[in-house]
C-alpha positions in Angstrom: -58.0 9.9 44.9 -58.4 13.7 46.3 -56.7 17.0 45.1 -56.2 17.2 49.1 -53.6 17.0 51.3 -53.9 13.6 53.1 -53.3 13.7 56.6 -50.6 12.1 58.7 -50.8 8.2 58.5 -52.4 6.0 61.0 -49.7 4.0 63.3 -50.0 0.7 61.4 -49.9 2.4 58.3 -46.8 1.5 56.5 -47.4 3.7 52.7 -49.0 6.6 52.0 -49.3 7.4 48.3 -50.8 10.8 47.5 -51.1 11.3 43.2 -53.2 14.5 43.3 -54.5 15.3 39.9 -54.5 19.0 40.3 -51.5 20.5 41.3 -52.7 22.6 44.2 -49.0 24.3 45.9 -50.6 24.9 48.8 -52.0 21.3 49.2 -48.3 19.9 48.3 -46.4 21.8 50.7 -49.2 21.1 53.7 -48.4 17.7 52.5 -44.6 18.0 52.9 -45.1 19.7 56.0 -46.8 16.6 57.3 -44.5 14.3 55.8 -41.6 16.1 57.4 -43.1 16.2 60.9 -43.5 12.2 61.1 -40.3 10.7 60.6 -39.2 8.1 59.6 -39.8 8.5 55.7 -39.1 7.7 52.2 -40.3 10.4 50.3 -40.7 9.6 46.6 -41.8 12.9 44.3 -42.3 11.6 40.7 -41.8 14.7 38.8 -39.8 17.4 40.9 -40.6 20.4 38.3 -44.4 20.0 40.0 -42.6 21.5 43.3 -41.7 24.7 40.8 -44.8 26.9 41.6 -43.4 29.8 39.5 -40.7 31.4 37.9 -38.7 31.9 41.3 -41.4 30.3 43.9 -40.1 26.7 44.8 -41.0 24.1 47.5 -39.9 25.5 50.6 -41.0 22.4 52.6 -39.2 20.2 49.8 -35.9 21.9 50.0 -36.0 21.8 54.4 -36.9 18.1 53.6 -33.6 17.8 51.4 -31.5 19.8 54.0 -32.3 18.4 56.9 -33.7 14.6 55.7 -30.7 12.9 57.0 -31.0 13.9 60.1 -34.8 13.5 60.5 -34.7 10.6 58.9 -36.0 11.2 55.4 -34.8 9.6 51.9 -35.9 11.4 49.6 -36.2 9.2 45.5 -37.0 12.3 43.3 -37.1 12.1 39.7 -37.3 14.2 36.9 -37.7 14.9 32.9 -37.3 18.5 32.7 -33.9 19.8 34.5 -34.4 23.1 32.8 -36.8 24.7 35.3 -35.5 23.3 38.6 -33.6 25.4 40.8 -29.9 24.8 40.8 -29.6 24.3 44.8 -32.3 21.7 44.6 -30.4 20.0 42.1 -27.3 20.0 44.0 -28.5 18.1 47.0 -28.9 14.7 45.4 -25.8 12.7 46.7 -26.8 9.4 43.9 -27.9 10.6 41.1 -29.0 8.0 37.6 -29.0 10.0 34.0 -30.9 8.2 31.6 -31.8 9.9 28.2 -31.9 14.0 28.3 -33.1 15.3 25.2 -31.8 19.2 25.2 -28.0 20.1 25.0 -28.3 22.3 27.9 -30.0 19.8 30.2 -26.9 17.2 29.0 -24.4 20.2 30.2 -26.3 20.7 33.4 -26.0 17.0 34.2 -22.4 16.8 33.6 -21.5 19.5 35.9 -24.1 18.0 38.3 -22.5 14.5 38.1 -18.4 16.2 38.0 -17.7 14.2 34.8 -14.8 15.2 33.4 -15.6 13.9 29.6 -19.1 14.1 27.9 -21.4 11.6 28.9 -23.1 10.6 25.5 -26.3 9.7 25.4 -26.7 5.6 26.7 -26.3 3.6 23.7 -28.4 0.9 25.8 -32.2 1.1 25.6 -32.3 1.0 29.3 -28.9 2.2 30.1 -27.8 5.2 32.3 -24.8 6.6 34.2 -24.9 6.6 37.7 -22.3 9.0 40.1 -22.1 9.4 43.7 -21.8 12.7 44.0 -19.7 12.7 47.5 -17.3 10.6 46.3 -16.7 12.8 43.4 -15.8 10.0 41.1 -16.5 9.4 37.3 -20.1 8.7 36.4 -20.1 4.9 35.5 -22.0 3.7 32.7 -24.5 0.6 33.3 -26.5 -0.7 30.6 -29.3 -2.1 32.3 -30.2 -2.2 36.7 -29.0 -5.8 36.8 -25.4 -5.0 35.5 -25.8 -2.0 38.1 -27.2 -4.2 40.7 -25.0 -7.0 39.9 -21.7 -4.6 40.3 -22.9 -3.9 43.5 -23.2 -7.2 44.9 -19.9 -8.9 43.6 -18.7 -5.6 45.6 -20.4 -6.1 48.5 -20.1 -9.9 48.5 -16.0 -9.6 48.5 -16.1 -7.1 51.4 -18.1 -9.2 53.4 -15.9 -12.0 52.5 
């Protein structure tokens, strides 16, 4: 494991997992650089308030990576705890977004506006339940109480289509 910015991946390398241990910014955004300049990608960032470098100072590769990923091809997976200190436009570009357990009013708020629900979403009764909302389609967040009622949904769906 190295607080440094691994390079780009060799050809028959498939996964690269970088978990630095010190949170260097210019390291990260060297490392989104590279990630961004060898497409194809799926770029997974397990705690997106690390890309908050200061009060005002956020990622600028990971918000060119969120603009222009489709078209690159990147997926971004990001996930979060703290919605508090994350910049509002970084916010807005996830198009699927899952709301498990917030613990401040205000982040609850944030998430509801994020999401366009219309009603509160209360806090998932299940112990591994969430609310999932595509944000394009500008539906009502759903309510699952576990992945396999989630994924389950999705496959009966899928399955008739197909049909």
């Amino acid at each position: 494991m190295s607080d440094l910015a691994p390079g780009r991946p060799s050809s028959n390398q498939r996964v690269q997992v970088w978990q630095p241990v010190l949170l260097d910014p210019e390291q990260i955004e060297r490392w989104l650089w590279t990630v961004m300049h060898d497409p194809p990608a799926i770029l997974f960032v397990d705690e997106l308030v690390h890309l908050c470098y200061g009060k005002r100072d956020f990622s600028e590769n990971y918000a060119r990576i969120q603009k222009l990923g489709r078209m690159l091809p990147i997926g971004c997976i990001t996930c979060t705890q703290e919605l508090v200190g994350i910049p509002r436009n970084a916010l807005g570009q996830a198009t699927h977004i899952a709301r498990f357990r917030l613990n401040l009013p205000y982040e609850r708020q944030l998430m509801k506006s994020i999401m366009h629900a219309s009603g509160d979403l209360e806090e998932p009764p299940d112990y591994h339940g969430f609310y999932y909302g595509c944000v394009l389609s500008r539906e009502e967040p759903r309510y699952f109480r576990d992945a396999q009622s989630f994924l389950k949904i999705d496959f009966v769906r899928s399955r008739s289509k197909n049909a």
